[in-house]
N, C-alpha and C positions, 0 to 999 in steps of 0.2 A: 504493500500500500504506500512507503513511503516514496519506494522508486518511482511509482506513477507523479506521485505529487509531484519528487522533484523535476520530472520530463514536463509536465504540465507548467514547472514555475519559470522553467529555461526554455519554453516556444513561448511564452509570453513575454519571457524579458525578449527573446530573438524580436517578436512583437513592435514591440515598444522601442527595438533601438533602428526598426527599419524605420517608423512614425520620424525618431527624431532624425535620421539621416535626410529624410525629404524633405524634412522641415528646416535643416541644414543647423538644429541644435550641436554642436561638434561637444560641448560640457555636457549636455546630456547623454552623448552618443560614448564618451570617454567614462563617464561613471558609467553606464550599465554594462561597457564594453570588461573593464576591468572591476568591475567589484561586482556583476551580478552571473556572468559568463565562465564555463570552465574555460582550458585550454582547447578543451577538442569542442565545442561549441566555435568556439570564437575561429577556431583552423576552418571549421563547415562554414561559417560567416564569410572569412577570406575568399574560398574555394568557390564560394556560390553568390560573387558579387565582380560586376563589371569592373577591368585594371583600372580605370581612374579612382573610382570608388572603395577599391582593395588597395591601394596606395592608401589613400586617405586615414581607411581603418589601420592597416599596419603605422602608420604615424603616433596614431592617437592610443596604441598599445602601451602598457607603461614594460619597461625595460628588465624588470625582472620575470614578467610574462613571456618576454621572446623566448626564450628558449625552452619552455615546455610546447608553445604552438609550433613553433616549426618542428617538432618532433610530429606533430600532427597531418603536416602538410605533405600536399604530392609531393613527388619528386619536383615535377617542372614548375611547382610555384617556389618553393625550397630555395629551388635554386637560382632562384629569379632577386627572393627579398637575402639568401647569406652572398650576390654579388654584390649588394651595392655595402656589405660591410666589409673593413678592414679588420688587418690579422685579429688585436688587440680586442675589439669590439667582438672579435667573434670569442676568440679566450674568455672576454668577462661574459658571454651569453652561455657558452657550452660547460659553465662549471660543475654545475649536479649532473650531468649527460652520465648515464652509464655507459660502459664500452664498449656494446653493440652498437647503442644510439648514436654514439660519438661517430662509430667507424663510419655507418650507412650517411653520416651528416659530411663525413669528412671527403668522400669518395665521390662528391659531386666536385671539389674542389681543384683549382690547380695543385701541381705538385709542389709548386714555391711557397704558397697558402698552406696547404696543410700542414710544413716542414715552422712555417713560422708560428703557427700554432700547436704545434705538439712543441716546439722551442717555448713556449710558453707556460706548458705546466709541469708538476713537479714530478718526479724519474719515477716514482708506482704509479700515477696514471699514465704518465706516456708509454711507459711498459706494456700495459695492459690493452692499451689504445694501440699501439706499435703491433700488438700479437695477434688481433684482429683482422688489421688491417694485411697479414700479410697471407690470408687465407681470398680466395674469390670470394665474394658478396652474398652468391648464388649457392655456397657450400654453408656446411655446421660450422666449420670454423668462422665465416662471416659473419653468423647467427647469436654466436655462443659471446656469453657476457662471464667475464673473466672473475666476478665478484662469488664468490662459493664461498660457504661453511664445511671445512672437511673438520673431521673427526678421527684418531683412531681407534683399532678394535679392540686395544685392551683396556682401556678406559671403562667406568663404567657410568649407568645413566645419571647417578647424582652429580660428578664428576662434568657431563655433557651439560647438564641442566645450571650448573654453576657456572661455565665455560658461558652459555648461552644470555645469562643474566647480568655477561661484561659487554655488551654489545646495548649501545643504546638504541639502535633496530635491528631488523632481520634485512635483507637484499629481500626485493619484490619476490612474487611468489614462490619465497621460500616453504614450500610444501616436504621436504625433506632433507637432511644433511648428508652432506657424498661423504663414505667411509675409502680413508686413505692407507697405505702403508707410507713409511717415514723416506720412501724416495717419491713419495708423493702418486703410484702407482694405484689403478682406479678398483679397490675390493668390494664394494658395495653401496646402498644405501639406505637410512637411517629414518624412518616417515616419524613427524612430529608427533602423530597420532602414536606412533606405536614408543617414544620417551612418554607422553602422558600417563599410558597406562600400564607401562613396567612397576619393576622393582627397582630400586633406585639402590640397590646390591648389583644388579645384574651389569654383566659388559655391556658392551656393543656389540662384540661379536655372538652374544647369546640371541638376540634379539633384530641383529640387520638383517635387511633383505639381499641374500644375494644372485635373483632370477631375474632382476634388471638388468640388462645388457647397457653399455654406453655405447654413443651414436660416435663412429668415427670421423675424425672433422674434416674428413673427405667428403662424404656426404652429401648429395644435390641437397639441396634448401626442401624440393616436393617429394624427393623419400622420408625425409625429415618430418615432413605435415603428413605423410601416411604414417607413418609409426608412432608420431603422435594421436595419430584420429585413430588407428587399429587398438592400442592400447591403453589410450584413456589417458593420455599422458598431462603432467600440469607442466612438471619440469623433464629435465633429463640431462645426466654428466656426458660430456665431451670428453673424449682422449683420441691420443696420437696412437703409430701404429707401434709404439712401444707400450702403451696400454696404460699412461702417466695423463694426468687429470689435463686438465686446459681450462676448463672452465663447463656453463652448463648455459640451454638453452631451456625458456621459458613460454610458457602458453599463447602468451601475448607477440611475440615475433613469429610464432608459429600461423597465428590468426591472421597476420600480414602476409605471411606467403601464400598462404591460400587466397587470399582477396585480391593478392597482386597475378597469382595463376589465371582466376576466374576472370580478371579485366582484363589480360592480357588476350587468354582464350575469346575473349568477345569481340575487342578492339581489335586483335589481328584478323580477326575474318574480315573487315573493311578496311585493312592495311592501315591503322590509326595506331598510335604510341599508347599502352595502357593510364600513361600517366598523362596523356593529350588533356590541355584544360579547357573545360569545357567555355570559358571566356579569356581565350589568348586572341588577341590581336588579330584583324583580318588577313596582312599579310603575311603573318607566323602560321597561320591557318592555310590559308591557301599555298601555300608551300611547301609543305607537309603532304597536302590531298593530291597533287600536282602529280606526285612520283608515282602513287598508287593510279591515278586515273589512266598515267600514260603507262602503263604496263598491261592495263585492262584493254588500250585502245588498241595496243599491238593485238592480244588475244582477240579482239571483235574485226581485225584487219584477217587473221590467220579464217575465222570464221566466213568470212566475207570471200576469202580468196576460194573459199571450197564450193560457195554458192554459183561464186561465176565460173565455176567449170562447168554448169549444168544449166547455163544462160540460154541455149538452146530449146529446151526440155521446157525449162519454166515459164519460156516464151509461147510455146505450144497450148502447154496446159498450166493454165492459168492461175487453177483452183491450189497449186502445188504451193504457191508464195500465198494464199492463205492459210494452209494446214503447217507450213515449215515450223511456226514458231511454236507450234502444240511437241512436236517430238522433241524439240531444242528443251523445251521448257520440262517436260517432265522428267525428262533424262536427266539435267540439272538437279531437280527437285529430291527425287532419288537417291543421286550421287550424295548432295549433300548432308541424307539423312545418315547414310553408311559413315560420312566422311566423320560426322560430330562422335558419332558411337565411338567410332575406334578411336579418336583423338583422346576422346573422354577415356577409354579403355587403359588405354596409353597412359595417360597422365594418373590416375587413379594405381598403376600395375599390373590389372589386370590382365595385360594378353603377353605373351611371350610366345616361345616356339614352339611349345606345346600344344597351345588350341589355336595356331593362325589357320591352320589347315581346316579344322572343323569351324571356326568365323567364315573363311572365306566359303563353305562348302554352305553353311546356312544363307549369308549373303546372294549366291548365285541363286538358289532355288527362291529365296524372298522377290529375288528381281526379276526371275522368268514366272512367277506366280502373279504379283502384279502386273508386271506384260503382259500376259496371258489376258487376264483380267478387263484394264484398262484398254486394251488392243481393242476387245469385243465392242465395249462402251464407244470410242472413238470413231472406229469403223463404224460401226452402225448409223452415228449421227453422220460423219464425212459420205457414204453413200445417200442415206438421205438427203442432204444438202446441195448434195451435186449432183446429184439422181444417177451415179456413177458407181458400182458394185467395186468394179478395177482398182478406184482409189483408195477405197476402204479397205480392200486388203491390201495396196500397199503401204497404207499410215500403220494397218496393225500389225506388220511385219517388220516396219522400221522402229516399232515403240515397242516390239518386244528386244529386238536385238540393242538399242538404247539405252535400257532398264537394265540388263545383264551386262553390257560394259559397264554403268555406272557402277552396278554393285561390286562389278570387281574392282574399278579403277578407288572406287570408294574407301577399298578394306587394304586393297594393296599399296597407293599411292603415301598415306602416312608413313605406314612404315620402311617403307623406301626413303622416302624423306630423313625420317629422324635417322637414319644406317648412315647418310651422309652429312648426319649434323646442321641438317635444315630444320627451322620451326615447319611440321605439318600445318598448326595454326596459319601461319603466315602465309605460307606460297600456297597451300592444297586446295586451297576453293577457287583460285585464279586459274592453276591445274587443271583441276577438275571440272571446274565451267567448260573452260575450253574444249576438252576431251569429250565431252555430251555433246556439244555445240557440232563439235567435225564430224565426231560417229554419226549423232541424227541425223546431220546432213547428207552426209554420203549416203547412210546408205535408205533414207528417203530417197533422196534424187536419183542414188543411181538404180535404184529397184523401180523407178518412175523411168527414167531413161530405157532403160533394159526390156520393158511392158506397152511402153509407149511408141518407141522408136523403129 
């Protein structure tokens, strides 16, 4: 009950500070900005108001607020409001940053920039900030926030509990302590829940868990959000391939990968940046869409070129440049139902070498099934239409052979993709357009050619 309250007292203030922005209050807009708004409110504020206007607000932000909101922010707004600061200014913003957050803030920057501000703080954070950074982004090690409570095993829980009571907090979702040997080597871990209700006689080692595996800090970032989503995970220890602690990964950057996956996955099927803002600058914008559009124009040039082979044909019988776009289209349609499955499959783990054979073997008989189907539907309406039986069966010979490329090209096309280290997201629906587009075509027209000629 009270979380609703609070959501309801924070779309009011949001409310009340949109009133005083129109009304060009800027002392109004400043008090509810910083004394009625969290952090990640005020980031949704930034993110969802036109650049003049988003200038404005980041102005009137008070200065010990910056650096919890930009921890909030996309990447490309991020990176937009840490250029216009200096080293200094960014050292006195990023000082509570933890070492994940620091890294991912840091990695947007030049390399003179970053050097000048890790020159800035004192040799245990830039250590920790330093041991982040030298893992990829997209891996555990990029993830992993260097701040951990180890314990060891021959200690015991009153001992742990005493240990615990010198700390004037815990690091965020501290849900359990990593149990260490004394070269720092990764032996278990320690759940809060289970110091509560020991003996406070007992070790550590009577009472830790040791069926938790640590995540190697090799690791993609999305094995990482599956082993946390399979397992239920809050936290999890990181180690090297010597099996020595590094640090742990937390719920909350876990929740980001997955958010950054799922935008990524959406925005790349329209060739868009997942972090694209959705009020960047018309020329930032149109420059961006430019690249995508002219790659799609080649692919509708490759389509075009297969239609004038059969200029002949379509000159003849007429009805053919009415029915083309039907085979193009469901072929496409098709395609990209298989296409998101297996992406999805993919991304989740689900398919390996084991079941591609049985995927694709389901895929071919789903797309001669609907061929089959749709073929009947199509034809029947095309011969009525054109009062022409001949057409009709050749729309539904071309819309089943259509459907069964699609579904292959659909199941196979990812995975060939990702073998050569291309996003399927990105290139497979411009692909796979295509590859509907020329199969329909051909072999409509050339089974119209062939029946006709």
């Amino acid at each position: 009950m009270t979380d609703i309250l609070e959501k309801g007292q924070a779309k009011q203030r949001l409310r009340s500070l949109s009133e005083a922005l129109d009304s060009g209050a800027l002392k109004q807009v400043a008090r509810i900005l910083n004394g009625g708004l969290s952090p990640s409110d005020i980031a949704h504020l930034l993110e969802s108001s036109p650049p003049r206007q988003r200038a404005l607000l980041w102005n009137l932000v008070e200065k010990d607020l910056e650096g919890e909101v930009l921890q909030y922010l996309s990447d490309d707004i991020r990176g937009y409001f840490l250029s216009q600061l200096n080293a200094q200014e960014l050292a006195d913003i990023i000082e509570d940053f933890e070492s994940d957050d620091l890294a991912d803030l840091l990695q947007q920057l030049p390399d003179t920039v970053i050097q000048e501000v890790l020159d800035t703080m004192d040799e245990q954070d830039r250590q920790r900030v330093e041991e982040v950074l030298s893992y990829p982004e997209d891996t555990a090690g990029g993830l992993m926030n260097t701040d951990t409570i180890t314990v060891r095993p021959d200690i015991s829980i009153d001992v742990v509990l005493r240990y615990l009571r010198l700390h004037r907090s815990l690091p965020p979702m501290t849900d359990s302590l990593i149990v260490v040997s004394r070269r720092d080597e990764f032996i278990g871990i320690l759940p809060i829940t289970r110091i509560l209700v020991s003996s406070p006689t007992a070790t550590v080692r009577e009472v830790m868990d040791t069926d938790i595996e640590p995540v190697p800090v090799t690791l993609s970032d999305t094995k990482v959000a599956t082993l946390f989503e399979r397992y239920d995970l809050i936290s999890a220890p990181v180690v090297n391939d010597q099996g020595r602690l590094l640090g742990r990964i937390t719920i909350d950057d876990v929740v980001d990968v997955i958010r950054e996956d799922a935008d990524h996955s959406l925005m790349s099927m329209a060739g868009l940046d997942e972090d694209e803002d959705t009020f960047a600058p018309v020329w930032k914008t149109t420059r961006r869409r430019a690249v995508w559009l002219g790659i799609n124009l080649l692919t509708a040039f490759i389509a075009s070129a297969v239609i004038g082979l059969f200029e002949a044909t379509i000159s003849k019988v007429v009805a053919l440049a009415v029915l083309m776009p039907i085979v193009a289209s469901m072929g496409g349609i098709a395609g990209s139902q298989t296409l998101t499955l297996v992406i999805r499959g993919m991304a989740v783990g689900q398919i390996s070498g084991a079941n591609v054979s049985w995927l694709l073997n389901r895929e071919f008989m789903v797309g001669a099934l609907n061929g089959l189907f749709w073929a009947v539907v199509v034809a029947s309406a095309a011969a009525a239409w054109f009062q022409d039986m001949l057409i009709g069966g050749i729309i539904a010979a071309a819309l089943v052979i259509n459907l069964i490329a699609a579904a292959f090209v659909g199941t196979v096309l990812p995975l060939f993709l990702k073998s050569r280290n291309i996003d399927p997201a990105l290139a497979g629906s411009v692909i796979l357009t295509t590859v509907t587009d020329v199969v329909g075509f051909m072999a409509f027209l050339g089974l119209a050619t062939f029946f006709y000629s």
